[in-house]
C-alpha positions as CSV (number, residue, x, y, z in Angstrom):
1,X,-3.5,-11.6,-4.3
2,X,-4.0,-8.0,-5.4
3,X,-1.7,-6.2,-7.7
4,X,-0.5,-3.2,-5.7
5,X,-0.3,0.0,-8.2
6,X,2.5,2.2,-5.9
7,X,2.3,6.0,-6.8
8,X,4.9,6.5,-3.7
9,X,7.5,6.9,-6.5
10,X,10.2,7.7,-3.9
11,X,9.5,4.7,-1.7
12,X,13.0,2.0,-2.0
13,X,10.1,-1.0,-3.0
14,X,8.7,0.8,-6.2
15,X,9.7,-0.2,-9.4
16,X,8.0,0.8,-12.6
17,X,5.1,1.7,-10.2
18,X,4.6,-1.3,-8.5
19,X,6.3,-2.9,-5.3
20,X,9.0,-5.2,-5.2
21,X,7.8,-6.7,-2.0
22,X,5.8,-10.3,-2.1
23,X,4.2,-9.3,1.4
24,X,2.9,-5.4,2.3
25,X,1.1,-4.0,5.4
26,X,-1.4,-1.2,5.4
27,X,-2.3,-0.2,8.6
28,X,-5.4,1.7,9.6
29,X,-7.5,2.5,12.5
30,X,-10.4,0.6,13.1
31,X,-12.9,3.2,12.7
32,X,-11.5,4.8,9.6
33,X,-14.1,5.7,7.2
34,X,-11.7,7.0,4.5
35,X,-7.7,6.3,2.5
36,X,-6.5,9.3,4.4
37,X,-7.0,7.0,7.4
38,X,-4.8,4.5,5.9
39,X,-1.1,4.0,5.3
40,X,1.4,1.6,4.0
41,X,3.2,0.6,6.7
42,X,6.0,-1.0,4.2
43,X,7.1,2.1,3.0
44,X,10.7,3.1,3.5
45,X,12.2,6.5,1.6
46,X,14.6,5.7,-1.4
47,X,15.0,8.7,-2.6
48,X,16.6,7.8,-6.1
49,X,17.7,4.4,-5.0
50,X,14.7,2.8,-6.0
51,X,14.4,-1.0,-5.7
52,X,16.4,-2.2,-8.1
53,X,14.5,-6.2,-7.7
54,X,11.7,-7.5,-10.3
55,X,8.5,-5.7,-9.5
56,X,6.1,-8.5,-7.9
57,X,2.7,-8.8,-10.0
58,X,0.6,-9.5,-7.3
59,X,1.3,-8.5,-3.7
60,X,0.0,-10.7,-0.3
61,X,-1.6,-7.5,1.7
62,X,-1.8,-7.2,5.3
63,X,-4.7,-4.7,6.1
64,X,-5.3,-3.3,9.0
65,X,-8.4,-0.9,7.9
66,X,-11.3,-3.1,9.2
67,X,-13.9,-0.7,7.8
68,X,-12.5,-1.5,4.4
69,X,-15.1,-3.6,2.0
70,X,-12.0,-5.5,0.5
71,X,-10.5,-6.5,4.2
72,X,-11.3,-9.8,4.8
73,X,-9.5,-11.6,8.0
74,X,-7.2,-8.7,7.5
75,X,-6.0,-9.6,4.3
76,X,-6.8,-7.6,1.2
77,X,-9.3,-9.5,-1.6
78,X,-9.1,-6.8,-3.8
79,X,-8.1,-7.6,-7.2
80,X,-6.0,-4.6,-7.9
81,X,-5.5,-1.2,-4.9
82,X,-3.7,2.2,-5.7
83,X,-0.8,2.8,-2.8
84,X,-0.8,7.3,-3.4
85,X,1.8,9.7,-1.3
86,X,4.6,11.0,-3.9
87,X,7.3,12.8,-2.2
88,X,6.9,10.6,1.4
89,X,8.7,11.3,4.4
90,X,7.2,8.5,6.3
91,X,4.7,5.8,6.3
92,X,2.2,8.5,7.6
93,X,2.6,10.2,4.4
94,X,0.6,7.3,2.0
95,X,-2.3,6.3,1.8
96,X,-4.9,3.4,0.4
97,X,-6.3,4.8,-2.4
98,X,-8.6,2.1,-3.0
99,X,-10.0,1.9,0.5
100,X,-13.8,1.5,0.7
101,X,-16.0,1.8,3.2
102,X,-18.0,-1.1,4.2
């Protein structure tokens, strides 16, 4: 399972820059070509109420971006991905940062 690096320092699952979840969905289109095409759907705004939980060192990732090189099955094989949108409103607002193109 990938470690998720989380630079969505507002979201309520971050903790010391990485997510307090065990399981995390990033959705995608199908015929994405690029991290602005991605987000995590897992997000949820915190504002200062940050998870307060131990930060998980690997995450289980759900991915829906099928045009990513590290999708396989939809599940990420990555060994690490970088989760960017500081200051999100909404899901919308994040992005992969370690999609790759296939």
């Amino acid at each position: 399972m990938p470690k998720l690096n989380c630079g969505v320092n507002n979201c309520a699952h971050n903790a010391e820059s990485c997510c307090c979840l065990s399981n995390v969905k990033v959705d995608g289109s199908s015929n994405t070509d690029q991290s602005s095409g991605t987000c995590c759907n897992s997000f949820a705004e915190g504002g200062a109420n940050n998870c307060t939980g131990t930060p998980e060192a690997n995450s289980e990732i759900n991915c829906e971006a099928m045009n990513c090189a590290h999708n396989e099955g939809c599940r990420c094989c990555a060994d690490s991905i970088q989760v960017a949108g500081n200051g999100a409103c909404n899901c919308g607002d994040t992005e992969c940062s370690s999609f790759c193109k296939k």
